[in-house]
C-alpha positions in Angstrom: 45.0 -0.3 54.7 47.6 -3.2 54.2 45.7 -4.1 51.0 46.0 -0.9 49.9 49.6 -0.5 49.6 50.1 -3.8 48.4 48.4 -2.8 45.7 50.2 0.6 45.0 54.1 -1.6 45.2 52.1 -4.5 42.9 50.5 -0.9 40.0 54.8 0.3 40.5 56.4 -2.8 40.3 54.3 -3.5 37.1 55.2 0.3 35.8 59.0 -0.4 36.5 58.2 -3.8 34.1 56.7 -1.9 31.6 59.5 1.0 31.3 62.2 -1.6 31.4 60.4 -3.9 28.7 60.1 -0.7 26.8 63.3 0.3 27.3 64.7 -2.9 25.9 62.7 -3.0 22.5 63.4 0.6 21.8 67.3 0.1 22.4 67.2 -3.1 20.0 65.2 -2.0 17.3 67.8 1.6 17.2 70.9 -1.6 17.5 69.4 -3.7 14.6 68.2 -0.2 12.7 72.0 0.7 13.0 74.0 -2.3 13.1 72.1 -4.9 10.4 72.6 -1.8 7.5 76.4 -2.0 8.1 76.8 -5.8 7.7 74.7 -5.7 4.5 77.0 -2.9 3.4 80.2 -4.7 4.2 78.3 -7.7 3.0 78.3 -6.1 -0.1 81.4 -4.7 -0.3 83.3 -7.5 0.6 81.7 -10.0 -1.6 80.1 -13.3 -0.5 82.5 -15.3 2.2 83.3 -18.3 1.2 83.3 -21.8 3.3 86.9 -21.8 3.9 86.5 -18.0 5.2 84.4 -18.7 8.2 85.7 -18.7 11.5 85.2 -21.6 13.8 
């Protein structure tokens, strides 16, 4: 019986893994799909920065 339920918290602890590891990718691929277009446009836009433009 113990074994049992261990084994039911061990299959939902590894679901709760699973959805929050999903989760995660799926939220960072839609943040790069959205955010890395915009600093090649400004990228563009702006020009090229050059070494004395970089912040420290």
């Amino acid at each position: 019986m113990f074994l049992c339920a261990n084994l039911m918290i061990m299959k939902f602890l590894g679901f709760l893994l699973f959805v929050f590891v999903f989760l995660m990718a799926f939220w960072g691929l839609i943040f790069l799909a959205s955010v890395v277009p915009y600093f090649i446009y400004v990228w563009i836009r702006e020009g090229k920065l050059d070494d004395d433009q970089i912040p420290l």
